[in-house]
Backbone as a printed PyTorch tensor [residue, N CA C, xyz], in Angstrom:
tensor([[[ 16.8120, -16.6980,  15.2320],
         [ 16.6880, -15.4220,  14.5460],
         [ 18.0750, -14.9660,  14.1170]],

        [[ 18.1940, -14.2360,  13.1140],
         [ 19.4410, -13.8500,  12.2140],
         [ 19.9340, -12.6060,  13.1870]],

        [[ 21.4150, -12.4630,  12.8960],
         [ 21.9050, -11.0260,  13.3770],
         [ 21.6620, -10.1950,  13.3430]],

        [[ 21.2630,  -8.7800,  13.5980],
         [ 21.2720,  -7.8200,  12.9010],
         [ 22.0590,  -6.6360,  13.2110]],

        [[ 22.0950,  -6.1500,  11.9410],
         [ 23.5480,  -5.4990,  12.1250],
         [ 22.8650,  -4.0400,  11.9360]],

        [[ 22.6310,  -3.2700,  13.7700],
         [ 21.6930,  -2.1980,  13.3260],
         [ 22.8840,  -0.7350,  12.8150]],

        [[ 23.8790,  -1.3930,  12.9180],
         [ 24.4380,   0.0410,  11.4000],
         [ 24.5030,   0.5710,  10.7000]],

        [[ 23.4410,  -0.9160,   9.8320],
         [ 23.1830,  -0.2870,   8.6690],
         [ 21.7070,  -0.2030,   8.7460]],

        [[ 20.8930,   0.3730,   9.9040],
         [ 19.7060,   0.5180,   9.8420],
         [ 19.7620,   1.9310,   9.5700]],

        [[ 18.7210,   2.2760,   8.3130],
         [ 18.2960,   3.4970,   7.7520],
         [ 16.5940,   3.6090,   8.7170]],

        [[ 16.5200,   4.6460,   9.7180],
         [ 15.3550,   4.7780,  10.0470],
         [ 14.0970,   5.2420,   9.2960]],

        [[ 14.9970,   5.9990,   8.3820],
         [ 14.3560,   7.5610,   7.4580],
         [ 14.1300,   6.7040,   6.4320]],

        [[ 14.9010,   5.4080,   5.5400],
         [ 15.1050,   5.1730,   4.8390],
         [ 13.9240,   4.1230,   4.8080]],

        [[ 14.1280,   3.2540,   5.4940],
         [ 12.2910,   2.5130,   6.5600],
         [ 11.2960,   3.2510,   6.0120]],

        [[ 11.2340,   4.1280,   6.7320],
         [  9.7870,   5.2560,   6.8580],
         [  9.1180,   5.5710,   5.3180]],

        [[ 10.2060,   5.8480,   4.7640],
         [ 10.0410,   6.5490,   3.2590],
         [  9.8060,   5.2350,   2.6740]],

        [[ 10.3850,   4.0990,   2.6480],
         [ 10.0390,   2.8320,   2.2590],
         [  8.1020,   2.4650,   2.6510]],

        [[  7.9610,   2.9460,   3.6490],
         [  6.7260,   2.3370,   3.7190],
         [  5.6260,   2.9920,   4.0340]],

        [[  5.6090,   4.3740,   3.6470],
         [  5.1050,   5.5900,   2.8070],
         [  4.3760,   5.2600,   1.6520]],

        [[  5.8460,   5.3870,   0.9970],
         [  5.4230,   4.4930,  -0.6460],
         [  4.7370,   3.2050,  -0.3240]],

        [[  4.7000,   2.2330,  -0.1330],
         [  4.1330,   1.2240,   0.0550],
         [  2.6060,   1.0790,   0.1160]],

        [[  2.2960,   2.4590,   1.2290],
         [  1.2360,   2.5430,   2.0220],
         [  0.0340,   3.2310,   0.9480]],

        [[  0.9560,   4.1950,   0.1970],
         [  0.5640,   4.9490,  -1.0560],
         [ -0.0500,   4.3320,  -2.0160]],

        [[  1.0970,   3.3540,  -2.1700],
         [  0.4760,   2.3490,  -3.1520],
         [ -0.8960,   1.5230,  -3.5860]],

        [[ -0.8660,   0.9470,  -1.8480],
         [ -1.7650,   0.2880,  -1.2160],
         [ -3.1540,   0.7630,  -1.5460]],

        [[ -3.0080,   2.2210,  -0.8460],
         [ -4.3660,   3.1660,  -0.7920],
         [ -4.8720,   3.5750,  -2.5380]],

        [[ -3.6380,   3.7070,  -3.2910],
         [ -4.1800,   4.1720,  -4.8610],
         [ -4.7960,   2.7860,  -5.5870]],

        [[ -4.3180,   1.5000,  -4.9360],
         [ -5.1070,   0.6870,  -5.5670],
         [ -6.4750,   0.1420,  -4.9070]],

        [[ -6.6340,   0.4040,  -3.8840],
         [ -8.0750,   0.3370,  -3.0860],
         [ -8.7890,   1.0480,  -3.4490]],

        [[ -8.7210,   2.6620,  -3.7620],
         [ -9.6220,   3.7660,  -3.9820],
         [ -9.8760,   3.1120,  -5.6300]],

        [[ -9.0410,   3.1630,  -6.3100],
         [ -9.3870,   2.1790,  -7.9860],
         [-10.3450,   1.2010,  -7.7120]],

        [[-10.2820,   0.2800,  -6.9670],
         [-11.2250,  -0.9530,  -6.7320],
         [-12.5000,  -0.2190,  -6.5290]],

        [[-12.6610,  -0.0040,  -5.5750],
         [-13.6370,   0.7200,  -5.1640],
         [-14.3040,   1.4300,  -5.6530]],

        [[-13.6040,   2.3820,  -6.5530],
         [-14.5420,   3.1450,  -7.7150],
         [-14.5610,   2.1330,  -8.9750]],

        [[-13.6950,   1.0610,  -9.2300],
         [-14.7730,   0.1770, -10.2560],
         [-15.4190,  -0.4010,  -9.6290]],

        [[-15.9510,  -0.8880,  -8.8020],
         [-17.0500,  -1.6540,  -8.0710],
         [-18.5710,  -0.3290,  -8.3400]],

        [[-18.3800,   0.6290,  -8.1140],
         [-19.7620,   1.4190,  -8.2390],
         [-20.0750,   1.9150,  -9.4230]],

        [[-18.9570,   2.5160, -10.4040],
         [-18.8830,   2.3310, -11.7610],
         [-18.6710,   1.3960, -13.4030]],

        [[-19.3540,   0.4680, -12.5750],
         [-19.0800,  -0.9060, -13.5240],
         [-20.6950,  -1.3910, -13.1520]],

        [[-21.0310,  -2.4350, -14.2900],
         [-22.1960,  -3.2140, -13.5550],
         [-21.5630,  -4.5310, -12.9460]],

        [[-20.7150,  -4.4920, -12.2740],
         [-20.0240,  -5.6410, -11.6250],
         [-21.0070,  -4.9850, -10.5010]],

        [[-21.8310,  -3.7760,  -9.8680],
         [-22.3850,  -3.9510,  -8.3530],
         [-23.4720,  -3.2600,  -9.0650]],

        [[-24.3750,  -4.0500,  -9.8380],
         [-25.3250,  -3.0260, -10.4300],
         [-26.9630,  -3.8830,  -9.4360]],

        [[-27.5930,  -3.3550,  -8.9310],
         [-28.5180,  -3.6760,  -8.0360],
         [-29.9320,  -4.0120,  -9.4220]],

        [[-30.8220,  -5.1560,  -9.5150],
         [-30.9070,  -5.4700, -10.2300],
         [-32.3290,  -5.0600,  -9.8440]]])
């Protein structure tokens, strides 16, 4: 395993990093999800 050099660890800087990330994550799931019920891609036949 590599060094790490926790000096330049940003804790806040982390957090806010994976916030956004998490944000991201969730705005493209809720999209999926509402094209799956608004599309006939899940149209019950």
């Amino acid at each position: 395993m590599a060094d790490f050099d926790k000096s330049k660890f940003d804790p806040k800087a982390v957090a806010e990093a994976r916030k956004a990330e998490m944000e991201e994550i969730t705005t493209k799931l809720e999209k999926g999800v509402k094209d799956i019920f608004t599309t006939d891609g899940y149209r019950i036949i």
